[in-house]
C-alpha positions in Angstrom: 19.3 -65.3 -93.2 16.0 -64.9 -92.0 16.0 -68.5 -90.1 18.8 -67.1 -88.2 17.1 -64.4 -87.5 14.2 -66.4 -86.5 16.2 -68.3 -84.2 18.3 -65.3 -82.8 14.5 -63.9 -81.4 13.5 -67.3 -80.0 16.6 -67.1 -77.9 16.2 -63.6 -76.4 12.4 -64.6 -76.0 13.4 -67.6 -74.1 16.1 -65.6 -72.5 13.5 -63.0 -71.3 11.0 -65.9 -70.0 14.0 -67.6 -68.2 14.9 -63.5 -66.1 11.1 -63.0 -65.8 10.6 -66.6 -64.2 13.9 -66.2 -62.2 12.9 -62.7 -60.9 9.4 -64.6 -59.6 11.2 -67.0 -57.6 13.0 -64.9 -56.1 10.1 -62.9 -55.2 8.5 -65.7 -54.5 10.8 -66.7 -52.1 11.4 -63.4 -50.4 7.6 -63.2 -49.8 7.8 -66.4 -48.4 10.7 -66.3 -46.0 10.0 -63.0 -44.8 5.9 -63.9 -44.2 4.1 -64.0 -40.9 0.6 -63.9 -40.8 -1.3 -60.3 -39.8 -1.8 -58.4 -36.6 -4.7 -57.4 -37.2 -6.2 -61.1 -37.4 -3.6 -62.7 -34.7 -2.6 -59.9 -32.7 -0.9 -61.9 -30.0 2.4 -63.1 -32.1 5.8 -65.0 -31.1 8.5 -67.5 -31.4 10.2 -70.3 -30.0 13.8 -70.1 -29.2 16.3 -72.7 -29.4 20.0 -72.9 -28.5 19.9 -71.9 -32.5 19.0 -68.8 -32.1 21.0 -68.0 -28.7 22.5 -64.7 -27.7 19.6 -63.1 -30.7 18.7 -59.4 -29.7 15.6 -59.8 -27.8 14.6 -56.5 -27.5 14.3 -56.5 -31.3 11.4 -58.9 -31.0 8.9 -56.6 -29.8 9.3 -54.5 -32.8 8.5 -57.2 -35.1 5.3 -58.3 -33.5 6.1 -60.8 -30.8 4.5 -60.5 -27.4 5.7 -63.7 -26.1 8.6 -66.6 -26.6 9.0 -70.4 -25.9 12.1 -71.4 -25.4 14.0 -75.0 -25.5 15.0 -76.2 -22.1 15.1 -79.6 -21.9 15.6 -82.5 -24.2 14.2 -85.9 -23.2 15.9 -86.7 -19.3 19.5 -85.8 -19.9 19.2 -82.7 -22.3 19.3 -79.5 -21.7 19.6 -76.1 -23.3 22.5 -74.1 -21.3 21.5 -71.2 -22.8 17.5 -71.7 -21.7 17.5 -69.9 -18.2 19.5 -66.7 -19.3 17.2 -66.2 -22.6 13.8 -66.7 -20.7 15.3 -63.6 -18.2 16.3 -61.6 -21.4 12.5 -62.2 -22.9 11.1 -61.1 -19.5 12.9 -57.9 -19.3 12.4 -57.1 -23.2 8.9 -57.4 -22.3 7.8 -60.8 -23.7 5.8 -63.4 -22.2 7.9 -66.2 -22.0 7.5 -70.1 -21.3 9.5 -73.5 -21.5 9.4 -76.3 -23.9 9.9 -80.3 -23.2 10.7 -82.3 -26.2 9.3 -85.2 -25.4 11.4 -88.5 -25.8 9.3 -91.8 -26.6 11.8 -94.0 -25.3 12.9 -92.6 -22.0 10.5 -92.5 -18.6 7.9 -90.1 -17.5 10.4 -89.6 -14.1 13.1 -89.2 -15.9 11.9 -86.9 -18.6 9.7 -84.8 -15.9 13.3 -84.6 -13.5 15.0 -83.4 -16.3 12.3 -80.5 -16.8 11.8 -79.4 -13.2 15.4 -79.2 -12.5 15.9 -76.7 -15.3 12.4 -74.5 -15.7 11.1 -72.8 -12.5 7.9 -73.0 -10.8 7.0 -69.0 -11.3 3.3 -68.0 -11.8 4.7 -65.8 -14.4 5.9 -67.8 -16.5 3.4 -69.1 -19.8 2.5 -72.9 -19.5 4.4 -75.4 -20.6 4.7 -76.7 -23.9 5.7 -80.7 -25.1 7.1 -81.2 -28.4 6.1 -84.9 -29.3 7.5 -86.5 -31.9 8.9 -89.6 -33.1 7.4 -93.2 -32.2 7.9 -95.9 -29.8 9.0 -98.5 -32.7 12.7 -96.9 -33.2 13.6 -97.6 -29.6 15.5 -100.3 -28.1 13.4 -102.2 -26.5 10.0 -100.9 -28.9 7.5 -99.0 -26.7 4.2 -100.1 -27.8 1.3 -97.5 -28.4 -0.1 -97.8 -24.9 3.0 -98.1 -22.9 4.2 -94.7 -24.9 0.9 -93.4 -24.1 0.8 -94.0 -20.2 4.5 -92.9 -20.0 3.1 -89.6 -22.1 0.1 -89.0 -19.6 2.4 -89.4 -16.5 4.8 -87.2 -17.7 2.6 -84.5 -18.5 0.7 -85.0 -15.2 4.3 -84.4 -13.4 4.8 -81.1 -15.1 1.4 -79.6 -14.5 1.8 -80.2 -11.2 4.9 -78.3 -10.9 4.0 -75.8 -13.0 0.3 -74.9 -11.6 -0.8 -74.9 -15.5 -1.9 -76.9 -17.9 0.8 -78.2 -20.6 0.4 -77.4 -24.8 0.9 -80.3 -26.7 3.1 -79.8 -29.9 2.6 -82.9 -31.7 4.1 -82.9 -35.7 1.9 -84.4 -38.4 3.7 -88.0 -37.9 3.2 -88.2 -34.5 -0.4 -87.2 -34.7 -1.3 -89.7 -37.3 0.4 -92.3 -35.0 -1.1 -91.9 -32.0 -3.9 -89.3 -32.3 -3.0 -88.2 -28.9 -3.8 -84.6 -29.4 -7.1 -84.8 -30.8 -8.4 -87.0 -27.8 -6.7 -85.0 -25.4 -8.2 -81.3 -23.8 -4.8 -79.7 -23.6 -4.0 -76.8 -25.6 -2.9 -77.8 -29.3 0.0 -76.7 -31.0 0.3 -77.5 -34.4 3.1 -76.5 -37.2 2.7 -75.8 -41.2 4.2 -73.1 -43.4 2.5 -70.2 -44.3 -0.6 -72.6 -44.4 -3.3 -73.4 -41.8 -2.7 -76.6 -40.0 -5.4 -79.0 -40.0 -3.7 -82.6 -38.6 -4.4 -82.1 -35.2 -8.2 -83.3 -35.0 -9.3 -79.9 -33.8 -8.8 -76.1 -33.5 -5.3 -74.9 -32.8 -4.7 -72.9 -29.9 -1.0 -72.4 -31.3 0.3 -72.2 -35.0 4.3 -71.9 -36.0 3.2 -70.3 -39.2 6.8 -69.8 -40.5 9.6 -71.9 -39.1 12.5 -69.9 -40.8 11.3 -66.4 -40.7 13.6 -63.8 -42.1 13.8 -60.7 -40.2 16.3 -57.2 -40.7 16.4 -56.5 -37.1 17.3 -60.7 -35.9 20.5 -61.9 -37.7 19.2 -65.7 -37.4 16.0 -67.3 -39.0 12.9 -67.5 -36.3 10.1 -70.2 -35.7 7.6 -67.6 -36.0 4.3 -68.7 -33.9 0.5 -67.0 -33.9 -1.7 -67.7 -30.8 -5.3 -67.4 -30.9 
């Protein structure tokens, strides 16, 4: 009788640890979804916008923080983001600083890439420089693009865009790309680097640009945002 007892106690025991370490994730979890680092040490605060988040309430942004948005326009040299020229007009009049990003495709032209760009994104003072996602390498394309082929192609492409933009362009390398090439930490651009809820450290030097949280939970924005800190 009193083994069965004994045994009955280990099970709600267990039962208890199992809630109490379930109730911790969970918490956990909702911390970390819901987390963006504090305006009081990054005051100026945003997010990059894709054809994900499309059609979002931008006037909501301001209220959580953001003073500016990047958003998607173009893709390599035929991609585009329809949505890219009617989102940068809604960030301008909810108040947001706003600029355009390039991913950057290793296996397609400066021109091409560059054509694609300045047929889509403006040249307007106002808007924020422009920022190149690079990622990806030169050995998955057909022919391969060797380091410094990829690199010259890189170079001239970014050359195009500054040009028309009047700025200087932000790289955005990820950590592959970066160990690949370590184009970013020989380079004098702005850097924009990306880690969770942790400070990035891949790029070679200081970050001008962090996406601190790329699925941020908000109440006010239905969709999960790339949450960014500048410095």
């Amino acid at each position: 009788m009193a083994r069965h007892k004994s045994r009955r106690i280990w099970r709600m025991v267990a039962l208890v640890v199992l809630v109490l370490a379930l109730i911790g994730g969970a918490a956990a979890w909702w911390r970390a979804s819901h987390w963006a680092p504090e305006l009081s040490e990054y005051p100026s605060q945003g997010v990059w916008l894709g054809e994900a988040e499309r059609d979002i309430r931008m006037e909501a942004l301001p209220t959580l923080g953001a003073r500016f948005a990047y958003v998607t326009a173009s893709i390599g040299a035929d991609g585009r983001n329809p949505a890219a020229s009617g989102e940068m007009e809604r960030a301008l009049a909810a108040g947001l600083s706003v600029g355009a990003v390039h991913i950057f495709d290793p296996c397609r032209s400066a021109d091409a890439q560059s054509a694609n760009f300045v047929t889509l994104v403006p040249r307007a003072s106002v808007l924020l420089p422009p920022a190149v996602v690079l990622r990806g390498n030169g050995e998955a394309c057909e022919p391969r693009v060797r380091d410094a082929a990829l690199e010259a192609e890189l170079v001239t492409f970014l050359n195009q865009i500054e040009m028309h933009a009047g700025k200087r362009a932000i790289l955005a390398p990820d950590e592959a790309f970066e160990a690949q090439y370590g184009f970013a930490a020989r380079s004098q651009r702005p850097l924009w680097l990306a880690r969770n809820w942790m400070m990035p450290e891949y790029g070679g030097r200081a970050w001008d640009y962090w996406t601190a949280n790329d699925a941020r939970e908000t109440g006010p924005v239905d969709v999960p945002l790339r949450w960014i800190v500048a410095r």
